[in-house]
Backbone as XML, in Angstrom:
<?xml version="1.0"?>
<chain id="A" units="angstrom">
  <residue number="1" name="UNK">
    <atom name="N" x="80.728" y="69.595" z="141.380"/>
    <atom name="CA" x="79.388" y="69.579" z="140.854"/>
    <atom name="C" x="78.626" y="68.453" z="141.559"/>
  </residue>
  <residue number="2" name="UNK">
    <atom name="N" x="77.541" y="68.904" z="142.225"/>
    <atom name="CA" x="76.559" y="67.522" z="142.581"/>
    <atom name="C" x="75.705" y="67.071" z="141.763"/>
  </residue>
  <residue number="3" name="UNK">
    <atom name="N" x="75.636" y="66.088" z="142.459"/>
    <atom name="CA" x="74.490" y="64.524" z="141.304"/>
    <atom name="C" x="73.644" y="65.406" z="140.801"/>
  </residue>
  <residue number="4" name="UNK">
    <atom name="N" x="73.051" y="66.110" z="141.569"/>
    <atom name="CA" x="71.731" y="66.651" z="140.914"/>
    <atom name="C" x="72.273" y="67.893" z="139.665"/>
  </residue>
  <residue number="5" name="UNK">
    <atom name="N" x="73.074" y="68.320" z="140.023"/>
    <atom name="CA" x="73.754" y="69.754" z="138.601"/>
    <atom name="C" x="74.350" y="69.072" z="137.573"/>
  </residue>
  <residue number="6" name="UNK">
    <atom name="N" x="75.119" y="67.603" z="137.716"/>
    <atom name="CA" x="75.630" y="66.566" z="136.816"/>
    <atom name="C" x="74.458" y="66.348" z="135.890"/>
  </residue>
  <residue number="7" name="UNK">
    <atom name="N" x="72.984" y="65.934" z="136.304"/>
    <atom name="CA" x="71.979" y="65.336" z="135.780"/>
    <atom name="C" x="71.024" y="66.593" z="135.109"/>
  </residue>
  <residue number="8" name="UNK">
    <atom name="N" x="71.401" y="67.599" z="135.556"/>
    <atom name="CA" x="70.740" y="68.776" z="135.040"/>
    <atom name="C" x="71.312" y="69.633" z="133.701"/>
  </residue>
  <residue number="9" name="UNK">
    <atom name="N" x="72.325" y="68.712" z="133.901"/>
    <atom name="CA" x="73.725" y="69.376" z="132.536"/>
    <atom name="C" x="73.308" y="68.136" z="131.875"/>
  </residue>
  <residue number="10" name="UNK">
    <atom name="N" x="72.965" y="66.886" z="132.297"/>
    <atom name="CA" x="72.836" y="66.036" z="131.041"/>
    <atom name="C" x="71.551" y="66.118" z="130.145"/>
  </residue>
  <residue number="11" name="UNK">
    <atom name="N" x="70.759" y="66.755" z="131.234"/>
    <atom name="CA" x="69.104" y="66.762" z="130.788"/>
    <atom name="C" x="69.109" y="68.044" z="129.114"/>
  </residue>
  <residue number="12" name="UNK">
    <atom name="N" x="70.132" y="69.118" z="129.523"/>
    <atom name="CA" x="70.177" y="70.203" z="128.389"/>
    <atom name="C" x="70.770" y="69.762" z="127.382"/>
  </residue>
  <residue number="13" name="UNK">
    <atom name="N" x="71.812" y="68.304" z="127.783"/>
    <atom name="CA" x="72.707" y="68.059" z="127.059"/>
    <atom name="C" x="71.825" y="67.403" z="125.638"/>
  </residue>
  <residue number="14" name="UNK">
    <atom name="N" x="70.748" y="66.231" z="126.080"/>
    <atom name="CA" x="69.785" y="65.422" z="126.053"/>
    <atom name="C" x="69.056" y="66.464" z="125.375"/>
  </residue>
  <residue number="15" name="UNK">
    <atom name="N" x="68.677" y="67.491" z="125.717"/>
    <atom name="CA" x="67.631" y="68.289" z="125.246"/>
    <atom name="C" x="67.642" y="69.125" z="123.628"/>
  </residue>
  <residue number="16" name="UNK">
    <atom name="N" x="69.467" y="69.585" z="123.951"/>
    <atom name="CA" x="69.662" y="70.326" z="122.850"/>
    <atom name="C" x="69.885" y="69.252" z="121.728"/>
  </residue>
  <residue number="17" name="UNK">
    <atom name="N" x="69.964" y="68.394" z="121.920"/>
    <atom name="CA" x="70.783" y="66.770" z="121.195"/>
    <atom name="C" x="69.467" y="66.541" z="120.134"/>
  </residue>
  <residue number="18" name="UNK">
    <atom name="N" x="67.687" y="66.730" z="121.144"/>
    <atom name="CA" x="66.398" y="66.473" z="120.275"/>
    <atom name="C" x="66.291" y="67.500" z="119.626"/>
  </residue>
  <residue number="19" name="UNK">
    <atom name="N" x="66.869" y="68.401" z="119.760"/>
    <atom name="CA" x="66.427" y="69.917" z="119.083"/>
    <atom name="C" x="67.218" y="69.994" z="117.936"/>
  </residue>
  <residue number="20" name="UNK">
    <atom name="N" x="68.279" y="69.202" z="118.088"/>
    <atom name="CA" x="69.775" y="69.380" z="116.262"/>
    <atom name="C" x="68.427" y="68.354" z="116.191"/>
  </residue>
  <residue number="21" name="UNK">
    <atom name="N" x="68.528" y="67.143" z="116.950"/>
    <atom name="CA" x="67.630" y="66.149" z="115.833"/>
    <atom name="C" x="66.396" y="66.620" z="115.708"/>
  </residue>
  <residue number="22" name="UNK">
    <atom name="N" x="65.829" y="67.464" z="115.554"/>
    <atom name="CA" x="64.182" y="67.847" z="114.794"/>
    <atom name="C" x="64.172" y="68.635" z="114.191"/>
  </residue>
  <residue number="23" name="UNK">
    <atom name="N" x="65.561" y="69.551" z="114.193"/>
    <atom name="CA" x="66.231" y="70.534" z="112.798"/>
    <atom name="C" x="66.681" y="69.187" z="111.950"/>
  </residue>
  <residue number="24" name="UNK">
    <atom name="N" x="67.260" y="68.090" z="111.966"/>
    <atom name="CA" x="67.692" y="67.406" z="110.993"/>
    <atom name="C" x="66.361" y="66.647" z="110.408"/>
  </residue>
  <residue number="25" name="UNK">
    <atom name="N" x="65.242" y="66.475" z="110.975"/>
    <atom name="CA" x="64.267" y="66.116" z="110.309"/>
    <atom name="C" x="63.671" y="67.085" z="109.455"/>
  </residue>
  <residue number="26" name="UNK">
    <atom name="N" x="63.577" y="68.216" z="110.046"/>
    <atom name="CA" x="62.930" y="69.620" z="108.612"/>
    <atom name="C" x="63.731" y="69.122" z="107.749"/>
  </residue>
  <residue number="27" name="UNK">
    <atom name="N" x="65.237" y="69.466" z="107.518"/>
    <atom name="CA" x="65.989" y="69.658" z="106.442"/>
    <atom name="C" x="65.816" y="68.149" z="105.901"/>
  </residue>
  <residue number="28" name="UNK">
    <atom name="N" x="65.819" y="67.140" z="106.359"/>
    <atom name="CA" x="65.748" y="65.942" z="105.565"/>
    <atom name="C" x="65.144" y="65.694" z="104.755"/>
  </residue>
  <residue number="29" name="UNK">
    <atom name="N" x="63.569" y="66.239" z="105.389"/>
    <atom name="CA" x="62.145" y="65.805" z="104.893"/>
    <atom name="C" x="62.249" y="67.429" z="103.896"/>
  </residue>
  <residue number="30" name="UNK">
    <atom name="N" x="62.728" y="68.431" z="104.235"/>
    <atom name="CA" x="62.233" y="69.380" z="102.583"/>
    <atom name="C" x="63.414" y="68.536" z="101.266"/>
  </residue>
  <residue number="31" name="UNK">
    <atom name="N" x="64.427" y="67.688" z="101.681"/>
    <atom name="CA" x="64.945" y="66.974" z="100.703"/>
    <atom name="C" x="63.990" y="65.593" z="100.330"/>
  </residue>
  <residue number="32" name="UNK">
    <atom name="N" x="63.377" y="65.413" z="100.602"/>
    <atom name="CA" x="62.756" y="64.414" z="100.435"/>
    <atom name="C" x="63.379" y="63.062" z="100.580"/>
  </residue>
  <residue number="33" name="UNK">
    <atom name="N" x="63.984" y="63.257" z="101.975"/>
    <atom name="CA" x="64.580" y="62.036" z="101.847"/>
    <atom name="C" x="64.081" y="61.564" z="103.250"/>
  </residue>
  <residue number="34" name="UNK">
    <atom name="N" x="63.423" y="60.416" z="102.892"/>
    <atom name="CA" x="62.304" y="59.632" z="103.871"/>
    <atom name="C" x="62.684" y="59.144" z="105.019"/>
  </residue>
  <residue number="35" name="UNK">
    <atom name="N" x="63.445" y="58.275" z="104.136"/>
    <atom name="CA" x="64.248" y="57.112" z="104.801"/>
    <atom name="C" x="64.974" y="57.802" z="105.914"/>
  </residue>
  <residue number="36" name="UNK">
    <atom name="N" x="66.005" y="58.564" z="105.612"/>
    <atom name="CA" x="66.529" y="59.427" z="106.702"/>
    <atom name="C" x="65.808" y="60.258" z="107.591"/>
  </residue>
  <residue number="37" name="UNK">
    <atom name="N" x="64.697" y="60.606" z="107.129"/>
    <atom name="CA" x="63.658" y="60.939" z="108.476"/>
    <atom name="C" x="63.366" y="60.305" z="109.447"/>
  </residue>
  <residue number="38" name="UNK">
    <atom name="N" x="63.142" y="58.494" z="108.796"/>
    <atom name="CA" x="62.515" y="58.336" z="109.638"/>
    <atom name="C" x="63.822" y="57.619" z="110.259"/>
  </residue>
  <residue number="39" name="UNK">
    <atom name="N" x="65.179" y="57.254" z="110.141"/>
    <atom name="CA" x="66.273" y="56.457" z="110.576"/>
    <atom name="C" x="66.362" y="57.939" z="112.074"/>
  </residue>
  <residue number="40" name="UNK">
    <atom name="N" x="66.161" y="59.551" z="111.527"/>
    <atom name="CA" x="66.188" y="60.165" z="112.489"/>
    <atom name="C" x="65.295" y="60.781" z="113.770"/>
  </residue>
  <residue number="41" name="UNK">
    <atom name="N" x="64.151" y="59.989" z="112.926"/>
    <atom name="CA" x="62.998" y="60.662" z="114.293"/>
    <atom name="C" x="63.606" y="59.126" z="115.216"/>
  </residue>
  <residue number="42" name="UNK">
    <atom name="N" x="63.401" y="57.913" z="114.542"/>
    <atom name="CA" x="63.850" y="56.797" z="115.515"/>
    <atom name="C" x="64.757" y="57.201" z="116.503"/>
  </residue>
  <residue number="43" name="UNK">
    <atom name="N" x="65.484" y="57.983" z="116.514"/>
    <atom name="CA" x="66.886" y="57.926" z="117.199"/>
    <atom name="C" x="65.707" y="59.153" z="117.834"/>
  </residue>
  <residue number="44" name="UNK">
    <atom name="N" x="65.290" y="60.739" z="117.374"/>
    <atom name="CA" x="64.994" y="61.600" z="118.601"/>
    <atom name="C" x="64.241" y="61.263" z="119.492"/>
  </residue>
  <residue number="45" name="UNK">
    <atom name="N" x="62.965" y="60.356" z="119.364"/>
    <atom name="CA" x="62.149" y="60.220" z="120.425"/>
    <atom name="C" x="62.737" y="59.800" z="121.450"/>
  </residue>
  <residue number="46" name="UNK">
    <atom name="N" x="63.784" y="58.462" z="121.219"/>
    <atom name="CA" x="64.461" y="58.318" z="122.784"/>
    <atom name="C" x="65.259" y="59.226" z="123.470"/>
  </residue>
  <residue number="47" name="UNK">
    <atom name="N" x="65.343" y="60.244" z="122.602"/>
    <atom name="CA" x="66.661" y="60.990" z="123.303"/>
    <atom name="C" x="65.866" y="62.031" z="123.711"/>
  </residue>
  <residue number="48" name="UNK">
    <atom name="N" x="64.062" y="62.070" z="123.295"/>
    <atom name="CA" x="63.235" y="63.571" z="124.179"/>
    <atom name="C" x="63.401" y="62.869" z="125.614"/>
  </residue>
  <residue number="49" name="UNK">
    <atom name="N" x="62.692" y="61.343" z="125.064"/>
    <atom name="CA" x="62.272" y="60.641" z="126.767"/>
    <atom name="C" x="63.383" y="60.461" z="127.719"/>
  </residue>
  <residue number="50" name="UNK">
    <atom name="N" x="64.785" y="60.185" z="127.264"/>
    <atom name="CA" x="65.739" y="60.254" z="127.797"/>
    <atom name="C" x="65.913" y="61.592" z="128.491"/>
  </residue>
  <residue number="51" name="UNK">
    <atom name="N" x="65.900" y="62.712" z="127.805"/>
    <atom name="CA" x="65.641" y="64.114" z="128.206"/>
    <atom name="C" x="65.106" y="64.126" z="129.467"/>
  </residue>
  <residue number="52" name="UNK">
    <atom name="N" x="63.535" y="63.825" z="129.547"/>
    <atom name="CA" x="63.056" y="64.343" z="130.369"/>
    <atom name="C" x="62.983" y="63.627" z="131.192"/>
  </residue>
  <residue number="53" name="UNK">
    <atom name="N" x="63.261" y="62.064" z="131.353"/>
    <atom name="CA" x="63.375" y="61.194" z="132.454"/>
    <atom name="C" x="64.409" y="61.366" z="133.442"/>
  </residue>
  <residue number="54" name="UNK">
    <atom name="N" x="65.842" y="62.107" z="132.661"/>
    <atom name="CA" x="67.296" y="62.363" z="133.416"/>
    <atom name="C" x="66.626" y="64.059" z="133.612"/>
  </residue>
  <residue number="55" name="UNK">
    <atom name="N" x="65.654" y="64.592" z="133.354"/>
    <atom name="CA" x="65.643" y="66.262" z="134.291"/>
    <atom name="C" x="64.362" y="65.633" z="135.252"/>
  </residue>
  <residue number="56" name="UNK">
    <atom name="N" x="63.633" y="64.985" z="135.216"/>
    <atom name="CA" x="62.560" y="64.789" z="136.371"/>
    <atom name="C" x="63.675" y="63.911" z="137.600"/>
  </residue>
  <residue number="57" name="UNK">
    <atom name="N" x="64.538" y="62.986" z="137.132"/>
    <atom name="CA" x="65.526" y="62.716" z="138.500"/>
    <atom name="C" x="66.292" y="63.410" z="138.745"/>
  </residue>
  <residue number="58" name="UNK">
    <atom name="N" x="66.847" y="64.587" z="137.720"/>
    <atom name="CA" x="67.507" y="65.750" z="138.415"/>
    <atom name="C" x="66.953" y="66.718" z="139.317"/>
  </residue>
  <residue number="59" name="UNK">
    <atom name="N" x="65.394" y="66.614" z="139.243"/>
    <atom name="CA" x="65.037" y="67.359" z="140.069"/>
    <atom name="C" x="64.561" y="67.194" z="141.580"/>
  </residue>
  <residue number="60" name="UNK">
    <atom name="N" x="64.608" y="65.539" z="141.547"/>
    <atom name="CA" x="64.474" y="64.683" z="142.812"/>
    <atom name="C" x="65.471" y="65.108" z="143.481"/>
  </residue>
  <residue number="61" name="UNK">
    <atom name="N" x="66.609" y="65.050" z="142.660"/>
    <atom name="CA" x="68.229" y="64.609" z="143.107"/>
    <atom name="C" x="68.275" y="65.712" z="144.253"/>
  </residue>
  <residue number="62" name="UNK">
    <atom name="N" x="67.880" y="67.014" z="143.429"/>
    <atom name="CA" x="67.871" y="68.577" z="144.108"/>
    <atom name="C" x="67.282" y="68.299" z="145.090"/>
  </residue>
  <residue number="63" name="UNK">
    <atom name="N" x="65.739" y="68.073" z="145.003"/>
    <atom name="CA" x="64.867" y="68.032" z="146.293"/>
    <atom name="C" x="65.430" y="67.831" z="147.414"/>
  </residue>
  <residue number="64" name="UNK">
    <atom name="N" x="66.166" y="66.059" z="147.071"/>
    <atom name="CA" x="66.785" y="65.525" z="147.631"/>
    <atom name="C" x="68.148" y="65.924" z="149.030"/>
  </residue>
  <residue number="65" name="UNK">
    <atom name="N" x="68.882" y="66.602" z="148.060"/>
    <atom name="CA" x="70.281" y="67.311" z="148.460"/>
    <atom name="C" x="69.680" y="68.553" z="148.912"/>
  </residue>
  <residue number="66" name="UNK">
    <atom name="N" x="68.484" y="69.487" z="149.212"/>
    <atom name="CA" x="68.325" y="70.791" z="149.166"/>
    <atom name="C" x="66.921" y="70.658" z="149.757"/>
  </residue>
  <residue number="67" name="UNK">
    <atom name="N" x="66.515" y="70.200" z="150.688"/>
    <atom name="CA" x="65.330" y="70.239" z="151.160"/>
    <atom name="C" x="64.319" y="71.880" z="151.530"/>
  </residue>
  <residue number="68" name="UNK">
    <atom name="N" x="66.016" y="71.965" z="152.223"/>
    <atom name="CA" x="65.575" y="73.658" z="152.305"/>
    <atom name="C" x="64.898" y="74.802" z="151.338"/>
  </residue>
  <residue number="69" name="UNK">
    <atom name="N" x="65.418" y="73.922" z="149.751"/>
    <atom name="CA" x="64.846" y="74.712" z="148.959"/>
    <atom name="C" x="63.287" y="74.293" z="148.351"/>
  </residue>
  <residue number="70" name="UNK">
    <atom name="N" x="62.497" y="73.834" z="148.985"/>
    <atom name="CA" x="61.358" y="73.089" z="148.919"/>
    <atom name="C" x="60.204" y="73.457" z="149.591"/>
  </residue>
  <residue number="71" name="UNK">
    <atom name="N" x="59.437" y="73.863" z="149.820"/>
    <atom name="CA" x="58.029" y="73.719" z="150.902"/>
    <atom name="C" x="57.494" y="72.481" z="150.920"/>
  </residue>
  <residue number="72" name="UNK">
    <atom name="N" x="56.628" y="72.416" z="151.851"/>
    <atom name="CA" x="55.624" y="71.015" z="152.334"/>
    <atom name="C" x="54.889" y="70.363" z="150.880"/>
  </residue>
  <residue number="73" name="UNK">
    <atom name="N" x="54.726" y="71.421" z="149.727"/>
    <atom name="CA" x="54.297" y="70.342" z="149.035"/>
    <atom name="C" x="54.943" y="70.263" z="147.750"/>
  </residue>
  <residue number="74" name="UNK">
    <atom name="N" x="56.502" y="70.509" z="148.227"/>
    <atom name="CA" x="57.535" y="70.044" z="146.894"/>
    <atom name="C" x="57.333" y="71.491" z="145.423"/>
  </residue>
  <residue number="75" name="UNK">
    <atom name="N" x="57.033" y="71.944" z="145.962"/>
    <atom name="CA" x="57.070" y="73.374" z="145.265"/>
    <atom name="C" x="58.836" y="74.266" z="145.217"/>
  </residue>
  <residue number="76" name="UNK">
    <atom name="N" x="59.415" y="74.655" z="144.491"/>
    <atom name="CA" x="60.418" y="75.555" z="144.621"/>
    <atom name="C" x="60.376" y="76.412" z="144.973"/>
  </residue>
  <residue number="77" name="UNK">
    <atom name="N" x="61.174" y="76.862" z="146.086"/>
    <atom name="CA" x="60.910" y="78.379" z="147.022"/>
    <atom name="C" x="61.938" y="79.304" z="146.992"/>
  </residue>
  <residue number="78" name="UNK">
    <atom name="N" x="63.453" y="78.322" z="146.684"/>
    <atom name="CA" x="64.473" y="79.140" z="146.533"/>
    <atom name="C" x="65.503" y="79.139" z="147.234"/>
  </residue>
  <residue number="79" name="UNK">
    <atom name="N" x="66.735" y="79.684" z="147.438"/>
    <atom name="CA" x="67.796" y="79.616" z="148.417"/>
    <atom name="C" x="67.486" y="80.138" z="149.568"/>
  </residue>
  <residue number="80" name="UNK">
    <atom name="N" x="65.876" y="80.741" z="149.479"/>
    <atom name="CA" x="65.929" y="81.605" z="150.719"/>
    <atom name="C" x="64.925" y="81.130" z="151.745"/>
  </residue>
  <residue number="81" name="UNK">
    <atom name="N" x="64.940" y="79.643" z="152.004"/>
    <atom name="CA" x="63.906" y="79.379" z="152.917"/>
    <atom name="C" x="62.107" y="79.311" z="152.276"/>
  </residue>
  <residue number="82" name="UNK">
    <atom name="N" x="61.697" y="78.252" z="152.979"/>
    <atom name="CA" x="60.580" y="78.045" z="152.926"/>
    <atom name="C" x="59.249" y="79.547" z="153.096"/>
  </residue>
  <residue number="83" name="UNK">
    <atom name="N" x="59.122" y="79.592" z="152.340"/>
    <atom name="CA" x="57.961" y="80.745" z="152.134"/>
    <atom name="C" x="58.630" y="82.291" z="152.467"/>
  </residue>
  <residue number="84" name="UNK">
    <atom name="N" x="59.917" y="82.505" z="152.720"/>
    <atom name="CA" x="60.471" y="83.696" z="152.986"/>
    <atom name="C" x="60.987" y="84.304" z="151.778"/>
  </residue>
  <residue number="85" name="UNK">
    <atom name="N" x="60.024" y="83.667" z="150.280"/>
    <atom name="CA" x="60.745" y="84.753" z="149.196"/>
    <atom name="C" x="59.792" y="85.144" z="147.999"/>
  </residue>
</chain>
């Protein structure tokens, strides 16, 4: 697996991680229990920004390792060459 598919598995990992945590805030908050809302939004917001900070360098990483799959202005083109798909 390369850096960039490592960081792209952590980004979903990261992703699905805010998504249990903003199902655990519904269910908290229809219990009315505050406190635990808010002990759990504390914890999701870092883990959206974490999210999307580890998939925007996963997608460098790609650029990076895969130029080929890129055009001139960093657009995704595909396995198949610059503008040939």
């Amino acid at each position: 697996m390369t850096r960039a598919e490592s960081m792209a598995a952590a980004a979903v990992y990261l992703s699905e991680a805010a998504a249990a945590l903003a199902g655990a805030v519904v269910t908290l908050a229809r219990l009315d229990l505050d406190d635990a809302v808010d002990v759990v939004r504390s914890v999701q917001r870092p883990v959206e920004a974490l999210s999307q900070e580890i998939s925007s360098a996963a997608w460098a990483a790609h650029r990076a390792e895969r130029p080929e799959f890129y055009d001139e202005s960093g657009r995704f083109v595909g396995p198949y060459g610059k503008g040939k798909n």
